[in-house]
C-alpha positions in Angstrom: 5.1 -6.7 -37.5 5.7 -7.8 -33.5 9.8 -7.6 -33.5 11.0 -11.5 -32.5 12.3 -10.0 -29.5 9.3 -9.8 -27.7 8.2 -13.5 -28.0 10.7 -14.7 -25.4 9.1 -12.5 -22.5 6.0 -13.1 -23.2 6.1 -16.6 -23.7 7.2 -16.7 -19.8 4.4 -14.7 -19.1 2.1 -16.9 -21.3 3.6 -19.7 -19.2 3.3 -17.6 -15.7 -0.7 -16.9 -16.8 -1.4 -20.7 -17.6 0.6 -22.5 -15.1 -1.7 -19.6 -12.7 -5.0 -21.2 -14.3 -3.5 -24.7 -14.1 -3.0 -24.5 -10.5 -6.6 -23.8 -9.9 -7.9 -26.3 -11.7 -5.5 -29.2 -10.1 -7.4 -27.4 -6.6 -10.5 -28.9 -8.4 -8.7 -32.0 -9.7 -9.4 -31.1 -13.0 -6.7 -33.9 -14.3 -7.0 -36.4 -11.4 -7.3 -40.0 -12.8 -10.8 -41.9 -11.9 -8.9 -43.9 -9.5 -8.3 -41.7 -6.2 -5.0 -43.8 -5.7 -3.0 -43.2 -9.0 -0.7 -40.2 -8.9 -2.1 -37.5 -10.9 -0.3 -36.2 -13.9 2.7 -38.5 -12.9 3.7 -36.1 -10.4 3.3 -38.6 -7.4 1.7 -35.0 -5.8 -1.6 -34.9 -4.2 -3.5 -32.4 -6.1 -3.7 -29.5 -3.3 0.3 -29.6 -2.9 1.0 -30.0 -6.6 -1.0 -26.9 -6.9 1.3 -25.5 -4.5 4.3 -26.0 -6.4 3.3 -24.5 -9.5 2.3 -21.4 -8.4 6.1 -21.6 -7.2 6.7 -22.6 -11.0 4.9 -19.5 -11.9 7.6 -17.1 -9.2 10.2 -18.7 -11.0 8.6 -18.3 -14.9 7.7 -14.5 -13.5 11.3 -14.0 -12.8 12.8 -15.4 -16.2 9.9 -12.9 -18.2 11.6 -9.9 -16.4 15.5 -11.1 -16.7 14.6 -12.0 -20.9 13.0 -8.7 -20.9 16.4 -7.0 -19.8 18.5 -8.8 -21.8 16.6 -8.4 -25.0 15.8 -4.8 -24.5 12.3 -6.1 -25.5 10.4 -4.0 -22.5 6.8 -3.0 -23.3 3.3 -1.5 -22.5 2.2 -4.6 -23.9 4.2 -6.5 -22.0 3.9 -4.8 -18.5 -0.1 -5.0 -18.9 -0.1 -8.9 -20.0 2.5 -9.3 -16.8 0.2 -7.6 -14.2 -2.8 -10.0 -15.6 -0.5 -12.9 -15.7 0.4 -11.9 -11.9 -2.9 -11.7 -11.1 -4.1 -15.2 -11.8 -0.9 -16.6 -10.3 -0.1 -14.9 -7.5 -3.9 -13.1 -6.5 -6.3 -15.7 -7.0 -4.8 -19.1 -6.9 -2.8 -18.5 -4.1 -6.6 -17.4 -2.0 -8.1 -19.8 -3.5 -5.5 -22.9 -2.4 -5.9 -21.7 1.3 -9.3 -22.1 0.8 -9.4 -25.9 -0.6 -6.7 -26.7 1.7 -8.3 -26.2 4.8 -11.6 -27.6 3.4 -10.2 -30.7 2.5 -8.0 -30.5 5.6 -10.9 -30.7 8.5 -14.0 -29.8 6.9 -15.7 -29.9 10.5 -13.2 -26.3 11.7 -13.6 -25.1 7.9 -17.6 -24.5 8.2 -17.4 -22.7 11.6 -14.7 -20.7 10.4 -16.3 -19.8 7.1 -16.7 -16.0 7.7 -13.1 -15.7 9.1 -11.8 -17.8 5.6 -14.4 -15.5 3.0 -12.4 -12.4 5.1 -9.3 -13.6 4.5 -9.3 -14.4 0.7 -11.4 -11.7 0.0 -8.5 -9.5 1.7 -5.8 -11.2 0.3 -6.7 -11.3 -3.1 -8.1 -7.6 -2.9 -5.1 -6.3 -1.7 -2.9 -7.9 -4.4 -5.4 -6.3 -7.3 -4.1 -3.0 -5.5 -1.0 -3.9 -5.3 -0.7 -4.7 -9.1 -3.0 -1.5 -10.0 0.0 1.1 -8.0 2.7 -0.7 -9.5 1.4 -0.1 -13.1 -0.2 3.5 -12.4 2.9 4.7 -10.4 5.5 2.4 -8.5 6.9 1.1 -12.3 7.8 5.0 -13.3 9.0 6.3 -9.8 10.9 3.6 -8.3 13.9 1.3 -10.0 15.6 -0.4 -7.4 13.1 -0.9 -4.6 9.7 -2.4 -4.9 6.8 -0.9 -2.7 5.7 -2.7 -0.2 5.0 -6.9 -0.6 5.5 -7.6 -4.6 2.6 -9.7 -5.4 4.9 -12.8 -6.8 6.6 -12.7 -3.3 3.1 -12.9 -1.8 2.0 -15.7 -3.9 5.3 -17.4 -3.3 5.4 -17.4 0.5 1.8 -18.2 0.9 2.1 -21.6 -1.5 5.5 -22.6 0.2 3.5 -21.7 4.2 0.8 -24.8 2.5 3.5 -27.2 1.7 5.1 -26.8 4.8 2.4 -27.5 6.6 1.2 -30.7 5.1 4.5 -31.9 4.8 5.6 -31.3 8.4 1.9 -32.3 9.5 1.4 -28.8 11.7 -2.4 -29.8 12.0 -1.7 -32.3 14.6 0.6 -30.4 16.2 -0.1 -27.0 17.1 -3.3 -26.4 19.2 -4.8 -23.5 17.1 -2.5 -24.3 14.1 -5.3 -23.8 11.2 -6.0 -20.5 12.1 -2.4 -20.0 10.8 -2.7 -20.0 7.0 -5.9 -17.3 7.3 -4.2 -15.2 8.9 -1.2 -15.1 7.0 -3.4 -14.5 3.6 -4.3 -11.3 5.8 -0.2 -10.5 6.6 0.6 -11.0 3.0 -2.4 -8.6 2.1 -1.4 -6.1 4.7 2.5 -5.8 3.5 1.3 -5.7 -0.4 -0.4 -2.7 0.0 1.8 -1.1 3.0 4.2 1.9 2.4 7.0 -0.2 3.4 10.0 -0.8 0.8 11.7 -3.5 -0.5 15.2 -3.8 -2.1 14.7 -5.6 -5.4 17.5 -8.1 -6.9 19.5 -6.6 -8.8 23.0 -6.3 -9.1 25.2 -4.4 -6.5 28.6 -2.5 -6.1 29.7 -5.8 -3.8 30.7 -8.5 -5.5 30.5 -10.8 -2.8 26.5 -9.4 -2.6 26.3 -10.2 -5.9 27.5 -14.0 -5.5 25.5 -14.7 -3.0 22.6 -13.0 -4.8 23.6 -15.6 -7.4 24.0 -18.9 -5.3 20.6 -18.2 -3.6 18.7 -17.7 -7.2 20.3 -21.4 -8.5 19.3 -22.5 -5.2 16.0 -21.1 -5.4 15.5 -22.7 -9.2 16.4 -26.5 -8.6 14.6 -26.7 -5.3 11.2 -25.0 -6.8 11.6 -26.6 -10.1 12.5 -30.1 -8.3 9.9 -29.5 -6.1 12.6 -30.4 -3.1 13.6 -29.2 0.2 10.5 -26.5 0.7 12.3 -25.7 3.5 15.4 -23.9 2.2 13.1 -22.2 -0.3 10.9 -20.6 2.5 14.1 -19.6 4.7 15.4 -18.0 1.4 11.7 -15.9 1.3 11.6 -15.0 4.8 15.6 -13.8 5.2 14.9 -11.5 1.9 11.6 -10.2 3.0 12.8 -9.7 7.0 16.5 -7.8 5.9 15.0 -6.2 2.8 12.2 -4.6 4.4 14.6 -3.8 7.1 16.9 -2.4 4.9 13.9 -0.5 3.1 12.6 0.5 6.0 16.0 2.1 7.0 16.5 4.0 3.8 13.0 5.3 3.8 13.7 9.1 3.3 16.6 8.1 0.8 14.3 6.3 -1.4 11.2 8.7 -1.4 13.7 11.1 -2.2 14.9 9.8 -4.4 11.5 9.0 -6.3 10.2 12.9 -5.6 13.8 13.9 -7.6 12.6 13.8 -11.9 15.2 12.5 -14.0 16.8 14.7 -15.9 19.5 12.4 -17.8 
């Protein structure tokens, strides 16, 4: 009989995996009213950005499946397999895919010259996350604990929804001469770093108590401004300082890490 345990984890994952799926079907306005005007789903979002923000509900979901899993000791195969899948639709496809619709919708015109450079970069982006996913099953999960190698694929997903949001909301179209040729090639960058030999501190608790406030404060932060679906912006600054010091800090500690992971465990 499945121990009760192992309901609460998964049910995040469940949630991670549909809100995924969701997202992608809000890109093709699945739920949107008959009337163009009316808000869809009572969200007062247009459909592209509301998309947006639940694959950010889907970081957030990914990150509660892991913490549950801790706490309840209720850590599987099972589990780590329905996760990567979950991951997958979340945080490889949707995130391609809202790039994609985003610019379509955006100026259709720069969209069908650019198609090649657009097929590249999804097809890139969402490859590179299925390989990131693979080596974290097959051998990051047994080798390294406290360090994640190279771009996790949540992290990926995360930075690439918030980049949309940020751009329609501050209207960087207009703005910047070149500026759609931004969101491409950042589905490239995020591809690049998930498969890169590059390391990443993960967030976990630390000898510094101070670290581990502020570790803290930014998390609660990080969970009423992605669940609100408010200020983008200090959600995006909290991405790029944790991916620019971590990978830093990763990249510093190199030889310490590998190491470390070369080393078997003997306890």
């Amino acid at each position: 009989m499945v121990k009760s345990r192992y309901l609460v984890p998964n049910l995040f994952t469940g949630l991670n995996f549909m809100l995924g799926i969701f997202s992608i079907m809000v890109m093709h306005e699945t739920f949107t009213s008959p009337d163009p005007g009316r808000p869809i789903l009572g969200f007062g979002k247009a459909p592209l950005i509301l998309a947006s923000w639940m694959i950010i509900w889907c970081v957030l979901f990914d990150k509660l499946d892991g913490f549950a899993a801790r706490i309840l000791k209720a850590s599987s195969d099972f589990g780590a397999q329905f996760d990567s899948l979950a991951d997958m639709a979340a945080f490889g496809i949707a995130p391609g895919f809202l790039v994609y619709f985003y610019l379509q919708t955006l100026d259709y015109e720069w969209f069908a010259g650019h198609r090649p450079l657009m097929l590249v970069s999804v097809s890139v982006y969402m490859l590179c996350a299925s390989m990131r996913l693979a080596r974290y099953n097959a051998i990051d999960s047994e080798e390294l604990v406290n360090y994640f190698h190279g771009l996790p694929s949540t992290f990926a997903g995360g930075f690439i929804s918030m980049s949309v949001i940020l751009f329609a909301k501050h209207g960087l179209a207009g703005r910047i001469p070149g500026s759609l040729l931004i969101l491409p090639l950042l589905l490239i960058f995020a591809g690049i770093l998930m498969v890169s030999p590059l390391y990443l501190p993960k967030l976990v608790a630390r000898k510094n108590k101070l670290f581990n406030l502020v570790q803290i404060i930014l998390i609660i932060v990080g969970y009423i401004c992605g669940f609100g679906m408010v200020i983008p912006e200090i959600l995006y600054g909290i991405l790029l300082l944790y991916g620019v010091f971590g990978f830093g800090i990763g990249f510093l500690q190199k030889g310490m890490i590998e190491g470390a992971a070369s080393t078997p465990n003997t306890d």
